[in-house]
C-alpha positions in Angstrom: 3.2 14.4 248.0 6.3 14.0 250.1 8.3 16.8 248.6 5.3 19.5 249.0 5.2 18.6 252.7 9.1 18.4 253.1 9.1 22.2 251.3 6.2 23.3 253.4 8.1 23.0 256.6 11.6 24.7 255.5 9.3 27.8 254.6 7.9 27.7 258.0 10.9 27.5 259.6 13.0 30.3 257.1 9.9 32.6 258.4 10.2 31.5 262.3 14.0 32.5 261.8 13.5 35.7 259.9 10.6 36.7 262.5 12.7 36.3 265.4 15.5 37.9 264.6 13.7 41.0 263.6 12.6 40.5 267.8 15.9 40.1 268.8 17.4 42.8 267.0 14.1 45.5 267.9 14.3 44.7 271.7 18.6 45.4 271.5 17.3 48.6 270.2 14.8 50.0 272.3 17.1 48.8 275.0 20.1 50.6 274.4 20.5 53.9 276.4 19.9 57.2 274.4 21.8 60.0 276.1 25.8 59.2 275.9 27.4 61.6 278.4 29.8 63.8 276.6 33.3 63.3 277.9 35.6 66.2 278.5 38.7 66.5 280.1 40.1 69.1 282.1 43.3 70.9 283.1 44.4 73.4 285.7 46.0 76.6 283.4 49.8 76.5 283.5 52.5 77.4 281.2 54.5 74.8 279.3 55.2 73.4 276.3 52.2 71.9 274.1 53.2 68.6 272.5 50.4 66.5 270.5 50.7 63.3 269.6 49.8 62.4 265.7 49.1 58.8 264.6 49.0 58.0 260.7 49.2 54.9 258.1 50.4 55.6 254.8 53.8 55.8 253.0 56.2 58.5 253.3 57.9 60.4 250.6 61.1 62.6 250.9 60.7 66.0 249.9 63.8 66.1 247.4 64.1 62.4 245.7 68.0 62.5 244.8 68.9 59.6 242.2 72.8 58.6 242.6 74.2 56.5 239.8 77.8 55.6 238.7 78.7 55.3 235.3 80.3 51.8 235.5 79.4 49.3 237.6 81.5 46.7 239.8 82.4 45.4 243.1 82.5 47.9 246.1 85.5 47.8 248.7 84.4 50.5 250.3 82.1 52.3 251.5 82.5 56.4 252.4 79.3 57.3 253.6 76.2 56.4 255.3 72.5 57.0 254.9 71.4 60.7 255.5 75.0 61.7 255.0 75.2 65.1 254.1 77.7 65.1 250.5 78.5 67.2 247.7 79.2 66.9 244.1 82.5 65.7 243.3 82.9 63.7 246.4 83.7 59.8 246.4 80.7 58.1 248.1 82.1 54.6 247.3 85.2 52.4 246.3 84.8 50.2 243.3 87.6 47.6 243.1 89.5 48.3 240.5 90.8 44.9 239.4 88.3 44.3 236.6 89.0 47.5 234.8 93.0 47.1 235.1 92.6 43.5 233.2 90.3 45.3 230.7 93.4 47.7 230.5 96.4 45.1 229.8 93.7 42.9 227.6 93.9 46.3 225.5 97.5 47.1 225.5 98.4 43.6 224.4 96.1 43.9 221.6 97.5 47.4 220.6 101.1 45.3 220.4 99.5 42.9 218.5 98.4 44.9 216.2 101.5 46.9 215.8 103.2 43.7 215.2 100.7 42.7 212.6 101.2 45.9 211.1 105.1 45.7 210.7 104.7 42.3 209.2 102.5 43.7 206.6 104.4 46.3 206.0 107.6 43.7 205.6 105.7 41.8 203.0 104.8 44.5 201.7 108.4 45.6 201.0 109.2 42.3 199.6 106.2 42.0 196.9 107.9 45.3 195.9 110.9 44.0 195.4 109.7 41.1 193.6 107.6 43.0 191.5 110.9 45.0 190.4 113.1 41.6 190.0 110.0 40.2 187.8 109.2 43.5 185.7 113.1 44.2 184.7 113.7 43.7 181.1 115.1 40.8 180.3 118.2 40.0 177.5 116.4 38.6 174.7 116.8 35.1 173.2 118.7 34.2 170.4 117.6 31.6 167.8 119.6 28.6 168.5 121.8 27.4 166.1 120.8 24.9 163.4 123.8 22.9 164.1 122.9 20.0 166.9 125.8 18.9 169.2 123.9 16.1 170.3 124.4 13.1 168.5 122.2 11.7 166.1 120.4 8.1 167.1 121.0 5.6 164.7 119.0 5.2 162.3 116.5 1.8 161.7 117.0 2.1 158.1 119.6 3.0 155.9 118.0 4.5 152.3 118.2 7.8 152.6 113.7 8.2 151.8 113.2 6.3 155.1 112.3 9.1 157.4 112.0 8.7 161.3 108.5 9.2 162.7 108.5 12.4 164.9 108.0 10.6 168.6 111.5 8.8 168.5 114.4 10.6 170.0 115.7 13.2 170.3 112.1 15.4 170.9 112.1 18.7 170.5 112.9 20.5 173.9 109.7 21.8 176.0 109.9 26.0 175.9 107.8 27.6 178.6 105.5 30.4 177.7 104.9 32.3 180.4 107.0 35.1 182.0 106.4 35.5 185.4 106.4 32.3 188.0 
């Protein structure tokens, strides 16, 4: 029972508050006064010059919109003209230090030598494989058998009949003969 007698009162007192504002707000009503005078102001005629006063919010926009780029980008020493200058094309509106594009230059030039140098050298061993190829491809004399006759002396021999043969690893071996033709 204590909550229906706890709601009972806050839905006297919403309808207390409701009913006397509706009071409040019909008396402010029926009080206020219900001709307003209409206010005009006057002036003696006179000649002159008519000014009038206009007051807006918003954002302005230019009639022409003129986008100035450059085509490379930098650090600016100096500055030739100022805002709502008047210029036309082909004059300098601004002084880009040229310092970045002068090392850009010399960075470039030493790699041209460098590449001319590279060049010769290639061209030099180029020359030289030439030559080479020319020393290696000439015909050369041909070999003659050598003679059967040995001047090198024979080693002595471990056994004296004439059957006993020397095995073929004792010395003197046969000399080493290289195959190939070019080095």
């Amino acid at each position: 029972m204590p909550q229906t007698r706890q709601s009972s009162w806050i839905k006297w007192l919403l309808i207390l508050l409701v009913l006397g504002g509706a009071i409040v707000g019909g008396f402010a009503y029926l009080k206020r006064s219900k001709d307003t005078p209409v206010d005009f102001k006057t002036a003696a005629i006179s000649r002159g010059d008519l000014t009038q006063a206009v007051t807006a919010n918003g954002q302005l926009s230019p009639v022409i919109n003129v986008q100035v780029g450059s085509q490379i980008s930098g650090i600016i020493n100096e500055i030739k003209v100022d805002f709502n200058s008047k210029v036309k094309q082909g004059d300098v509106i601004a002084q880009i230090d040229p310092a970045t594009y002068e090392s850009s230059v010399t960075q470039a030039e030493a790699d041209l030598l460098s590449a001319k140098a590279a060049l010769e050298l290639a061209q030099i061993n180029n020359r030289r494989a030439l030559e080479l190829r020319k020393v290696i491809s000439s015909p050369r004399p041909k070999r003659t058998k050598p003679s059967t006759t040995s001047t090198r002396p024979k080693p002595p021999s471990r056994c004296a009949k004439p059957r006993c043969k020397r095995p073929k690893w004792i010395w003197p071996a046969p000399p080493f003969t290289r195959r190939s033709t070019a080095w």
